[in-house]
NULO-544249 format. One record per residue: residue number from 1; x, y, z of N, C-alpha, C, O, CB in turn. Coordinates in steps of 0.001 Angstrom, whole numbers, plus 500000, padded with zeros to 6 digits. Last residue first. Glycine has a CB too. Layout:
% residues N
+------+--------+--------+--------+--------+---------+--------+--------+--------+--------+--------+--------+--------+--------+---------+--------+
! nuse !  neast ! nnorth !    nup ! caeast ! canorth !   caup !  ceast ! cnorth !    cup !  oeast ! onorth !    oup ! cbeast ! cbnorth !   cbup !
+------+--------+--------+--------+--------+---------+--------+--------+--------+--------+--------+--------+--------+--------+---------+--------+
!  NUM !      X !      Y !      Z !      X !       Y !      Z !      X !      Y !      Z !      X !      Y !      Z !      X !       Y !      Z !
...
+------+--------+--------+--------+--------+---------+--------+--------+--------+--------+--------+--------+--------+--------+---------+--------+
This chain:
% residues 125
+------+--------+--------+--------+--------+---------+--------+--------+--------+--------+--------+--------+--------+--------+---------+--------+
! nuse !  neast ! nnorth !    nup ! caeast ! canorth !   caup !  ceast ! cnorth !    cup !  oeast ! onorth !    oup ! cbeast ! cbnorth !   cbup !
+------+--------+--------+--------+--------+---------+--------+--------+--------+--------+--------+--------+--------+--------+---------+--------+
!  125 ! 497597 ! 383621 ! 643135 ! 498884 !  383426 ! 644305 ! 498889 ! 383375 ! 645630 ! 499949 ! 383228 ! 646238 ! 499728 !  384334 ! 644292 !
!  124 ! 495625 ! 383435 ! 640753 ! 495691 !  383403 ! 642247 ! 497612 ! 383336 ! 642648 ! 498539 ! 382827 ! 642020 ! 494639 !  381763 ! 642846 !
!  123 ! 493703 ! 384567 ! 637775 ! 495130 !  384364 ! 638723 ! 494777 ! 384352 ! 639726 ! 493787 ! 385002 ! 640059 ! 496244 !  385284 ! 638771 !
!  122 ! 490337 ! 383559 ! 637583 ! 491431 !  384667 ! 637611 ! 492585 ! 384251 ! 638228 ! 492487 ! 383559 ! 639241 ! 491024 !  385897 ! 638303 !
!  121 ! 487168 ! 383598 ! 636227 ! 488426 !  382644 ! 636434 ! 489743 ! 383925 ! 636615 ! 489941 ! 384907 ! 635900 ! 488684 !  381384 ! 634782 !
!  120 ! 483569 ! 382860 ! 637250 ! 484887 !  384105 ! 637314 ! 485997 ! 383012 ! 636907 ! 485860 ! 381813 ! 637149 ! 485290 !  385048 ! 639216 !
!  119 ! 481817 ! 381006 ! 636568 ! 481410 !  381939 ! 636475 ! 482441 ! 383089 ! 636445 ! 482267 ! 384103 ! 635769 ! 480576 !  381910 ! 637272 !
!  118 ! 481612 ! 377837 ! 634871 ! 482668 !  378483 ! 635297 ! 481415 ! 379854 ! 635467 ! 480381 ! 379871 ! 634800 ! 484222 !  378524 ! 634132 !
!  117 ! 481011 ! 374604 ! 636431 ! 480127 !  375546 ! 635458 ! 481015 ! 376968 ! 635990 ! 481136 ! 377229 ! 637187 ! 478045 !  375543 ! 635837 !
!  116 ! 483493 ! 372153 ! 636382 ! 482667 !  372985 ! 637046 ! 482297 ! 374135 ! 635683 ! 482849 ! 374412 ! 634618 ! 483505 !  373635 ! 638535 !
!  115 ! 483162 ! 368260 ! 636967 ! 482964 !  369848 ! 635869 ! 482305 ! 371122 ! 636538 ! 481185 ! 371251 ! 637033 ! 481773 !  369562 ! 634422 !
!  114 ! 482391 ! 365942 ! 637722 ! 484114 !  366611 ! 637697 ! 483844 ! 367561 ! 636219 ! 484183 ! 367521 ! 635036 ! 485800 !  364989 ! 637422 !
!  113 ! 479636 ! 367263 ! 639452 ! 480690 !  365958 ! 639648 ! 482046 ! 366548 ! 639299 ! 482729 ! 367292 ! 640003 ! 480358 !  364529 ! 638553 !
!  112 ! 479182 ! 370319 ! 639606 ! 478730 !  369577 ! 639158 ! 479795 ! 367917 ! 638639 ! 480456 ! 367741 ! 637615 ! 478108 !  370468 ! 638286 !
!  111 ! 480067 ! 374022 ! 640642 ! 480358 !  372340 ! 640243 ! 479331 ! 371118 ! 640136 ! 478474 ! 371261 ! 641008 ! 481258 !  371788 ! 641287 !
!  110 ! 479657 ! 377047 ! 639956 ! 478879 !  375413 ! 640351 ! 479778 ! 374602 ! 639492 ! 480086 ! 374524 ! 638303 ! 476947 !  375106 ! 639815 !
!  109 ! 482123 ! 379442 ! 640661 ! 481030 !  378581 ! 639644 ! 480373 ! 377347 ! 640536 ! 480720 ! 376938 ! 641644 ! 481945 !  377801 ! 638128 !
!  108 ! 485295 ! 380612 ! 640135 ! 484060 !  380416 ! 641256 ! 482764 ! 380243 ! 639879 ! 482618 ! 380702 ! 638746 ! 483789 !  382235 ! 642661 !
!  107 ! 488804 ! 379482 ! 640936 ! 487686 !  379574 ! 639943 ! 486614 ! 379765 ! 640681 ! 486614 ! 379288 ! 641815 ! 487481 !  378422 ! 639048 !
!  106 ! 492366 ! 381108 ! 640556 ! 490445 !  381063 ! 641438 ! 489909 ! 380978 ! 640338 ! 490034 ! 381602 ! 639284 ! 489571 !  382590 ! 642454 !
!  105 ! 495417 ! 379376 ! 639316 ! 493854 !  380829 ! 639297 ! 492894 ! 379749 ! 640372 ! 492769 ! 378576 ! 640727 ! 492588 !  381250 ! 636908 !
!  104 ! 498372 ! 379521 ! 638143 ! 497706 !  379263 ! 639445 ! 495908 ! 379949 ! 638706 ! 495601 ! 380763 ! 637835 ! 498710 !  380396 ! 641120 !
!  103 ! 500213 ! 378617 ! 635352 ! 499688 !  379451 ! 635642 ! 498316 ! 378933 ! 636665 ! 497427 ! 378193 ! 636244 ! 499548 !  380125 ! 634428 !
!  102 ! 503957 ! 377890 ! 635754 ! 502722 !  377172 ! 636209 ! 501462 ! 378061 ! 635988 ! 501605 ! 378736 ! 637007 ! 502843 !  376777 ! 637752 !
!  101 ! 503903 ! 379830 ! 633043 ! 503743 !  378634 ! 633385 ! 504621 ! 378474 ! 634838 ! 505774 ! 378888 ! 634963 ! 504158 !  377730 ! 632167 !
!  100 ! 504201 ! 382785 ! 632594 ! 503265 !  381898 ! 631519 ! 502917 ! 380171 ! 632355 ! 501874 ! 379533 ! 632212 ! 504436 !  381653 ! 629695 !
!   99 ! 503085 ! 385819 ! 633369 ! 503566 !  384704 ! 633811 ! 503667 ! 383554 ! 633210 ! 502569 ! 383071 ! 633486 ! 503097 !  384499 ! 634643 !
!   98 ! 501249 ! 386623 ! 632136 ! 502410 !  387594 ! 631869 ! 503683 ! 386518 ! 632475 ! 504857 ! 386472 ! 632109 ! 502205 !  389336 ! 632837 !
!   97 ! 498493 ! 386122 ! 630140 ! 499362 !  386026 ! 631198 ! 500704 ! 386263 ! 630645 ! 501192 ! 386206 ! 629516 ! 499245 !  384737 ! 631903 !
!   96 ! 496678 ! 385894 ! 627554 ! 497210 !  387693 ! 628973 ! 497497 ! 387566 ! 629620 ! 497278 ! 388440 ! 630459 ! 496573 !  388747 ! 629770 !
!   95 ! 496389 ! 383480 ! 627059 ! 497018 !  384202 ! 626121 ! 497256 ! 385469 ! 626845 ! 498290 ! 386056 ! 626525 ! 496249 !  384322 ! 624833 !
!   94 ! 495228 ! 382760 ! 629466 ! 496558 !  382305 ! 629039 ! 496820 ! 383058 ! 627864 ! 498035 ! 383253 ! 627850 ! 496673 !  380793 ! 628778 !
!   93 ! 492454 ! 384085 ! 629732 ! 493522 !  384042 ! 630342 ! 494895 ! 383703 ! 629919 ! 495733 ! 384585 ! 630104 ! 493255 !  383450 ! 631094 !
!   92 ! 491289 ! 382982 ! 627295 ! 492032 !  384360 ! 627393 ! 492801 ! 384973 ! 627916 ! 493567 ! 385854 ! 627527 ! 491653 !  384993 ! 627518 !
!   91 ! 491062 ! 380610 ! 628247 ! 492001 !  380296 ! 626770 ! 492182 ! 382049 ! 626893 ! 493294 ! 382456 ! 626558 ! 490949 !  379393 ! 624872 !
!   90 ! 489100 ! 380920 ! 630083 ! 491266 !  380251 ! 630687 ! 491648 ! 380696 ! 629473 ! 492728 ! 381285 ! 629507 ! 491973 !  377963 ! 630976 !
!   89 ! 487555 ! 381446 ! 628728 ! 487837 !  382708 ! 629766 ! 489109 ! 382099 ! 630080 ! 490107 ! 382778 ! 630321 ! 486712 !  383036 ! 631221 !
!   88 ! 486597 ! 379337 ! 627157 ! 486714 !  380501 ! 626668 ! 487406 ! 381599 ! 627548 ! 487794 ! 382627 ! 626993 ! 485498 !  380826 ! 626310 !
!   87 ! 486360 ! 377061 ! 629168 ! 487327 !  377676 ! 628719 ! 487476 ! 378257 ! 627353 ! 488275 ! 377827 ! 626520 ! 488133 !  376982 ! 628929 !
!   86 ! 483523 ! 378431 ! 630848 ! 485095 !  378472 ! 631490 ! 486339 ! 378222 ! 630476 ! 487335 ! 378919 ! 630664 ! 485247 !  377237 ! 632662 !
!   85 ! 482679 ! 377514 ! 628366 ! 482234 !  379070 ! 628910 ! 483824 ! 379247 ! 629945 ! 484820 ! 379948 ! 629765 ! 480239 !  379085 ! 630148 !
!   84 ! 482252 ! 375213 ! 628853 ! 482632 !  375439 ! 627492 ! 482955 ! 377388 ! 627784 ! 483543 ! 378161 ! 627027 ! 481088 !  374835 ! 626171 !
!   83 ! 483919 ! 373948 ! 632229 ! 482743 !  373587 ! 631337 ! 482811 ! 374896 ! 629587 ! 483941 ! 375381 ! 629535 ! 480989 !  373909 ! 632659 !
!   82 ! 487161 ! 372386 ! 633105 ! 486032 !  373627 ! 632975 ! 484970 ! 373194 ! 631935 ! 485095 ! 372345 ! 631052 ! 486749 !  375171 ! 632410 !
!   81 ! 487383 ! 369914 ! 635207 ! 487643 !  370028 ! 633715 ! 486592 ! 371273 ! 634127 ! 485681 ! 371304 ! 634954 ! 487249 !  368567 ! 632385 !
!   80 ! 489864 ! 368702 ! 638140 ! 488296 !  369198 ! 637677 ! 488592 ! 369876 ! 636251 ! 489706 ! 370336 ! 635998 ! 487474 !  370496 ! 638891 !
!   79 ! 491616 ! 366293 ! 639716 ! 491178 !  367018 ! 638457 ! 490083 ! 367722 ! 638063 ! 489229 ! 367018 ! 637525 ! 491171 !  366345 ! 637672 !
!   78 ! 493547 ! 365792 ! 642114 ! 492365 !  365632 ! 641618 ! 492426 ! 366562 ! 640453 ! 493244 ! 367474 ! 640336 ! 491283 !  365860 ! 642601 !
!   77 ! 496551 ! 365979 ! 643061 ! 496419 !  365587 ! 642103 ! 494372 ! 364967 ! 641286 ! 494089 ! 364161 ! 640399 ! 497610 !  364620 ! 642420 !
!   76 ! 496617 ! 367714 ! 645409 ! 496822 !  365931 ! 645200 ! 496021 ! 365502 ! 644486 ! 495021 ! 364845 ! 644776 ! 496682 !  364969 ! 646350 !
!   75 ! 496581 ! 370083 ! 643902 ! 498102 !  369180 ! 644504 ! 498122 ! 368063 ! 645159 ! 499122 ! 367431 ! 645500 ! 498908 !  369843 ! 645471 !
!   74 ! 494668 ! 370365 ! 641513 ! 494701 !  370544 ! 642845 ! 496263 ! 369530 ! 643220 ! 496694 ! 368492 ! 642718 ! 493047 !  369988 ! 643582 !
!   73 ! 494417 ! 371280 ! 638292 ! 494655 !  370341 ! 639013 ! 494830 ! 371171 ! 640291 ! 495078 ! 372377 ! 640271 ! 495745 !  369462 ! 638520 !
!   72 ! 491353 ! 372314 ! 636272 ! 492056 !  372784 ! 637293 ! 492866 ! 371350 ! 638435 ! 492193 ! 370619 ! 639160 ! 490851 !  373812 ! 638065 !
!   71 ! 491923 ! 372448 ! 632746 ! 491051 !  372485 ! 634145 ! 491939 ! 372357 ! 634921 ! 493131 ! 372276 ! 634626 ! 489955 !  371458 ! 634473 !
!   70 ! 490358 ! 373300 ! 629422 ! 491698 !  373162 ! 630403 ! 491004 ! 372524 ! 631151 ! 489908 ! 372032 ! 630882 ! 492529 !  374410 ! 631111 !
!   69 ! 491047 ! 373018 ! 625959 ! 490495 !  372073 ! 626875 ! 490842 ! 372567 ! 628040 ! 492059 ! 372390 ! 628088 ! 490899 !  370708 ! 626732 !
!   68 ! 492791 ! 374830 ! 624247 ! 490779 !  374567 ! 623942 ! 490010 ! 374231 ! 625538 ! 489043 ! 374744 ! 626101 ! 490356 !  372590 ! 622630 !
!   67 ! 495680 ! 375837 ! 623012 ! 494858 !  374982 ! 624487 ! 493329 ! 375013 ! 623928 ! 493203 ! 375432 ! 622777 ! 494967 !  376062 ! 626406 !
!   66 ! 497391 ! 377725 ! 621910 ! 496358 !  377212 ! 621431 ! 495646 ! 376111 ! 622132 ! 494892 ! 375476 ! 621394 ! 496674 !  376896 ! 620330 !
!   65 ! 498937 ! 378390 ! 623717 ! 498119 !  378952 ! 623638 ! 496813 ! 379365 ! 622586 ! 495979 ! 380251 ! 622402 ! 498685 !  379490 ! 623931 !
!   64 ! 499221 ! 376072 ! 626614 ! 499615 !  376472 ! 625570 ! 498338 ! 377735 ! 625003 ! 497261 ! 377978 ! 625549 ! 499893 !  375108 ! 624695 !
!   63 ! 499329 ! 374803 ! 629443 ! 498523 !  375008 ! 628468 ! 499325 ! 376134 ! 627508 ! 500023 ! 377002 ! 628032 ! 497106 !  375423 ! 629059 !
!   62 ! 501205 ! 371838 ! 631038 ! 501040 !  373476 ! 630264 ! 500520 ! 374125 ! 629385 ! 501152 ! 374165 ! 628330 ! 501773 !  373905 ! 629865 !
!   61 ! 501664 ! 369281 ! 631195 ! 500170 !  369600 ! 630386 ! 499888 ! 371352 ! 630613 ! 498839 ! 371975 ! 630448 ! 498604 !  368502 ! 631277 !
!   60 ! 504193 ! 369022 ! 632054 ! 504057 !  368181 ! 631019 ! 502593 ! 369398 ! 630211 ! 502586 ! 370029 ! 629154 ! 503643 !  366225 ! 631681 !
!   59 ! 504260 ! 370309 ! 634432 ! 505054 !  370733 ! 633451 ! 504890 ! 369877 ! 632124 ! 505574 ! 370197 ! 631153 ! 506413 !  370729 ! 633966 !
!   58 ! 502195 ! 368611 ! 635784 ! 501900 !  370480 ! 635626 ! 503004 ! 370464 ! 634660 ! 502445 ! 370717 ! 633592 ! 502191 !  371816 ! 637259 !
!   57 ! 503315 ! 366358 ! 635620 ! 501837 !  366415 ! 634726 ! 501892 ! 368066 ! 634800 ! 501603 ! 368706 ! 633788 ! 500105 !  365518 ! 635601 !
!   56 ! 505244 ! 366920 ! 638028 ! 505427 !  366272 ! 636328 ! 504249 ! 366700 ! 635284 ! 504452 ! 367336 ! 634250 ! 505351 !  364395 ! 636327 !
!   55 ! 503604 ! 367272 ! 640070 ! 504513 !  368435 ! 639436 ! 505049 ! 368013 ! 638117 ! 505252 ! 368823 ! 637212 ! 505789 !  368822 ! 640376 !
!   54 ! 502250 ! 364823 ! 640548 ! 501746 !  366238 ! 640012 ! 502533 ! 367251 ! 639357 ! 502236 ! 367916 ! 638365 ! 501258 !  366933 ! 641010 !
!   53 ! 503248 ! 361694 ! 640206 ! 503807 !  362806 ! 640181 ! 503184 ! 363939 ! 639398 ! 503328 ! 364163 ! 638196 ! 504951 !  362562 ! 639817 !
!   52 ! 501478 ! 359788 ! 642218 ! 501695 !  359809 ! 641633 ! 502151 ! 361415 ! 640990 ! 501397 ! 362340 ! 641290 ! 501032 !  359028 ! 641452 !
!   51 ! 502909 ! 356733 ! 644553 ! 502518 !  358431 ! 643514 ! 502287 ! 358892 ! 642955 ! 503285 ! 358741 ! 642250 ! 502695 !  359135 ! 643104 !
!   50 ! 502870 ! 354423 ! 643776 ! 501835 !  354763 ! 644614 ! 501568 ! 355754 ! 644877 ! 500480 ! 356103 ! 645334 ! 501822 !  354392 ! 645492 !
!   49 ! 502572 ! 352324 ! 640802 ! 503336 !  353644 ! 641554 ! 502393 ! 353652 ! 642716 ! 501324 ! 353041 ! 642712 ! 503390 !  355321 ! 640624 !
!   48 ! 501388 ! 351073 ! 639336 ! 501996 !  350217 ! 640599 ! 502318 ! 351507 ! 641215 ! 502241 ! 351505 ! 642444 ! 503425 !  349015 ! 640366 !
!   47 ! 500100 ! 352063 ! 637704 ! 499053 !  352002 ! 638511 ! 500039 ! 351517 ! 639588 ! 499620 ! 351518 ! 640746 ! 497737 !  351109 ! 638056 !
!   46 ! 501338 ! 355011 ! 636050 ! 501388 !  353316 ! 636307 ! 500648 ! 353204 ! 637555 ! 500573 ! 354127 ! 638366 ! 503032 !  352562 ! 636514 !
!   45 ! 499540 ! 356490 ! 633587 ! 500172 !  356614 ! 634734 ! 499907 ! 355034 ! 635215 ! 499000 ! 354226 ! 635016 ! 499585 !  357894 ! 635688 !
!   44 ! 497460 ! 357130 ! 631500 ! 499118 !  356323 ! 631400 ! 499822 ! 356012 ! 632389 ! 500776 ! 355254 ! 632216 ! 500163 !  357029 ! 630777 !
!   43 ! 495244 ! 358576 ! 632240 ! 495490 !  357150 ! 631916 ! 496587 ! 356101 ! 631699 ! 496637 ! 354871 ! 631705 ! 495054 !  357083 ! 631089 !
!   42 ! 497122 ! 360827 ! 632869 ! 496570 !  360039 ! 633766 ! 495853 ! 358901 ! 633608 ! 495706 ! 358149 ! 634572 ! 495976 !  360633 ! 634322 !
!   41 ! 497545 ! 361954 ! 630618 ! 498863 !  361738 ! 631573 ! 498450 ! 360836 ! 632718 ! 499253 ! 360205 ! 633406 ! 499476 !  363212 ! 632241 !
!   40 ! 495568 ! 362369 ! 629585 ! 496272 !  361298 ! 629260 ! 497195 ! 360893 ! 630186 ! 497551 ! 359750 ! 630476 ! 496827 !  361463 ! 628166 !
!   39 ! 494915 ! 364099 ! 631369 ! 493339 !  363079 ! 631103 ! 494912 ! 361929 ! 630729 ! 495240 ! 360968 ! 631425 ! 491550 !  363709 ! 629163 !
!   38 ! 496132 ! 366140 ! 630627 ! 496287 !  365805 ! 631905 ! 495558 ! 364603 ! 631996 ! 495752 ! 364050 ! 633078 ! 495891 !  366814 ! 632834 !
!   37 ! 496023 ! 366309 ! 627820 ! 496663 !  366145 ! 628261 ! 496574 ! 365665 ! 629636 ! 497062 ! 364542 ! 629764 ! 497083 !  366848 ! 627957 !
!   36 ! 492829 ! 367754 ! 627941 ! 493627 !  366384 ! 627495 ! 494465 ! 365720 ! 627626 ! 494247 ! 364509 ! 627629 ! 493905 !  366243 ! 626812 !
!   35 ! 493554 ! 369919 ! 629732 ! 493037 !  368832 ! 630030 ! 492976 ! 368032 ! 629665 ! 492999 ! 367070 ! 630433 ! 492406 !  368768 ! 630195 !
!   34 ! 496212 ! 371887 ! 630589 ! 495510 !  370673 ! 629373 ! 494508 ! 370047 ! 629506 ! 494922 ! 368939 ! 629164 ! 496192 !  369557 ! 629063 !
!   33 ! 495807 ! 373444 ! 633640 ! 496603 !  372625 ! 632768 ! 495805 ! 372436 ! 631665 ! 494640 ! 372826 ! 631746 ! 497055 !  371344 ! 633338 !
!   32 ! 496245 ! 375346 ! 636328 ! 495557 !  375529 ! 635183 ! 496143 ! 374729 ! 634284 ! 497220 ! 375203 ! 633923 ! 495479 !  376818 ! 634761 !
!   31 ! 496469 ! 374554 ! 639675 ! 497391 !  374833 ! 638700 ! 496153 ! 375070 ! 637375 ! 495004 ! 374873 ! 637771 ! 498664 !  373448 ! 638534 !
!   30 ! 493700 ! 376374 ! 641929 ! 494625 !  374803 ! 641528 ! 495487 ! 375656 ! 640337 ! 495372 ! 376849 ! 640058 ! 493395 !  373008 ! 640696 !
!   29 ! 490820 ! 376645 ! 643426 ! 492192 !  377310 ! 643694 ! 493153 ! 375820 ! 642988 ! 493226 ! 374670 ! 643422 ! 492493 !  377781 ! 645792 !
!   28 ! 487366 ! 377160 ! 643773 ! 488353 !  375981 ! 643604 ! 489802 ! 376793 ! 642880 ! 489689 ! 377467 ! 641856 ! 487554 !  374598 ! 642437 !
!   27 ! 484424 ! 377670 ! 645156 ! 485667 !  378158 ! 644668 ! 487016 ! 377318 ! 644934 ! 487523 ! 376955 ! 645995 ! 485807 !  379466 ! 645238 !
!   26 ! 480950 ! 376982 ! 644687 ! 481831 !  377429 ! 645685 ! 483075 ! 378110 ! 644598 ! 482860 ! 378798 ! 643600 ! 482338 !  376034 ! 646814 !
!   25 ! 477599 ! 375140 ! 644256 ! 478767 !  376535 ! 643751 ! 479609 ! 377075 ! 645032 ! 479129 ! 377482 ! 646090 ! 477774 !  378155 ! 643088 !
!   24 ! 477212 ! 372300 ! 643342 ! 476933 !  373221 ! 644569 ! 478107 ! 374220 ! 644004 ! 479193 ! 373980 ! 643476 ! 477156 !  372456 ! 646364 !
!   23 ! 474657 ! 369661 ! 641872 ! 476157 !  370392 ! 642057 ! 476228 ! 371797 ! 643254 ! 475235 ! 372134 ! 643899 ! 476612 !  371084 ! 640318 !
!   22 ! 472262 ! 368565 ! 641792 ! 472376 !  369554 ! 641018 ! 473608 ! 370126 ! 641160 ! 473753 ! 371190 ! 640559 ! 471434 !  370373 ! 641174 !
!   21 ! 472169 ! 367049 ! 644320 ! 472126 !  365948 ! 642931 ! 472725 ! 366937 ! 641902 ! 473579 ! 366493 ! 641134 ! 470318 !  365299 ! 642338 !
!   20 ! 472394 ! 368899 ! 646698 ! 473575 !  367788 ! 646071 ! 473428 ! 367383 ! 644612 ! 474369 ! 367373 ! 643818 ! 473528 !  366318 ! 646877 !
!   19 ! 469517 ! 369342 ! 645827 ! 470421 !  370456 ! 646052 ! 472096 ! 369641 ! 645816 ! 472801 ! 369869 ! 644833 ! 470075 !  371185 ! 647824 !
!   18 ! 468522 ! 367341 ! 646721 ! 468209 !  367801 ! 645653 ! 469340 ! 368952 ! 645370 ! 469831 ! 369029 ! 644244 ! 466779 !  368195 ! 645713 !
!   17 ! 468910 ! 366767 ! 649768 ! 469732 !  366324 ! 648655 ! 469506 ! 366677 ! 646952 ! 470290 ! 366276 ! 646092 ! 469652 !  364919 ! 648831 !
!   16 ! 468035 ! 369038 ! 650365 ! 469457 !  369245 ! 650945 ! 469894 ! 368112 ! 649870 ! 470902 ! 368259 ! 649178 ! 469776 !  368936 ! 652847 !
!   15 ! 465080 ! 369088 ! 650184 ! 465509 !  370044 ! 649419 ! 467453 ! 369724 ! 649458 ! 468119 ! 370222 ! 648550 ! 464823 !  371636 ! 650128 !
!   14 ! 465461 ! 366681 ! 652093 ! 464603 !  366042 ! 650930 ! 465442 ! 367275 ! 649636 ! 466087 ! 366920 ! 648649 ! 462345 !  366229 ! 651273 !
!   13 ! 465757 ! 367696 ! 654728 ! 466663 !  366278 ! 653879 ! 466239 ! 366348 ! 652216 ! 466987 ! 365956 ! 651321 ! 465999 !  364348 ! 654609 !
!   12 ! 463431 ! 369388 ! 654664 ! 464491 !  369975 ! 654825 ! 465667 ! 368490 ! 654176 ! 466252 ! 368605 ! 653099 ! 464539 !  370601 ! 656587 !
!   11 ! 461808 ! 367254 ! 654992 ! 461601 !  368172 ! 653474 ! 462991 ! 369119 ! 653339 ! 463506 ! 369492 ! 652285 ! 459967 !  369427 ! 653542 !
!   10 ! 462282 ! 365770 ! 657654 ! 461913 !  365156 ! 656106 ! 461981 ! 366417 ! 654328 ! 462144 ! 366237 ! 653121 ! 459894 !  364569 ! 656434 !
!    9 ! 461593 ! 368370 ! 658764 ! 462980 !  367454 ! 658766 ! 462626 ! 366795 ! 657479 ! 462716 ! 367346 ! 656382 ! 463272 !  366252 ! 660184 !
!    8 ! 458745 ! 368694 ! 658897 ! 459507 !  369461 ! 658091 ! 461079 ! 368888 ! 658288 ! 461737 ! 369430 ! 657400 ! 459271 !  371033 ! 658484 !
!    7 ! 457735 ! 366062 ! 659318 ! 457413 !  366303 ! 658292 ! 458460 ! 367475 ! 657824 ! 458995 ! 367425 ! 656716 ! 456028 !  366519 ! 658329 !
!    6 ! 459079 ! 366255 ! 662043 ! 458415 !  364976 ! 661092 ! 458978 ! 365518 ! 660050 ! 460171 ! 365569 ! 659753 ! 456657 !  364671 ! 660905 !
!    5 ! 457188 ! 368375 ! 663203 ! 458441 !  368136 ! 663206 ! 459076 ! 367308 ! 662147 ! 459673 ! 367958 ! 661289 ! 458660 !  367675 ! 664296 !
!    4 ! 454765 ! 367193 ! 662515 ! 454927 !  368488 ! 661993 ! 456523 ! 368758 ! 662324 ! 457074 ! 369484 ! 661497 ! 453824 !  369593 ! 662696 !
!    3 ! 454608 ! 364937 ! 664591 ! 454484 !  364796 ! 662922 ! 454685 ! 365987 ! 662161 ! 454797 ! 365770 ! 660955 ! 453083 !  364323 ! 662455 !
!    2 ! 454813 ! 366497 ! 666756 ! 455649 !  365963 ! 666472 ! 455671 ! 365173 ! 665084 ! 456738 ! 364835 ! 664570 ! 455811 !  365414 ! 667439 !
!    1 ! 452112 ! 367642 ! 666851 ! 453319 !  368439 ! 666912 ! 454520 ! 367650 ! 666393 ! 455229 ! 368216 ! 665561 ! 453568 !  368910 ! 668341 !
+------+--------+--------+--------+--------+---------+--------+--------+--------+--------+--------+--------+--------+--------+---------+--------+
């Protein structure tokens, strides 16, 4: 009995990290920026600071509407980059926003380290 306990704990850990290794699909809420831009803005950034300023990089890496690259900053300042499919759907987004900048959105998709596999992208407020 208790090797049959065992055994299914062990497989239950076993599917739970396989399942980690492959990314996990949820929904991620952030500004919509450059991503090149934001990539640069963040290799440049001084390392002595101990801030470092998001609301700068959102008005700096405003996607435009010839943009290619985006992704999604979060307000302390993590970064996630859309995958090729997500930005085909921001680059439409931003050209049919009515709002133009900061532009907010829900994303829902699998993530996968710092890329998420886009499935919806839409304004949020």
């Amino acid at each position: 009995m208790r090797s049959k306990i065992a055994s299914s704990a062990i497989r239950l850990l076993s599917l739970s990290v396989f399942a980690l290794a492959f990314g996990f699909a949820g929904s991620w809420s952030g500004t919509l920026v450059d991503a090149n831009c934001s990539a640069s803005v963040e290799r440049n950034h001084n390392v002595t600071d101990s801030v470092r300023d998001v609301d700068l990089e959102v008005r700096l890496c405003s996607p435009k509407a010839r943009t290619r690259s985006f992704a999604i900053l979060h307000s302390d300042g993590e970064r996630v980059v859309l995958d090729s499919a997500g930005n085909a759907k921001a680059a439409e987004l931003v050209r049919q926003a009515v709002e133009k900048s900061p532009l907010y959105v829900s994303v829902d998709g699998d993530r996968n380290k710092n890329t998420i596999q886009v499935r919806s992208i839409v304004p949020a407020r």
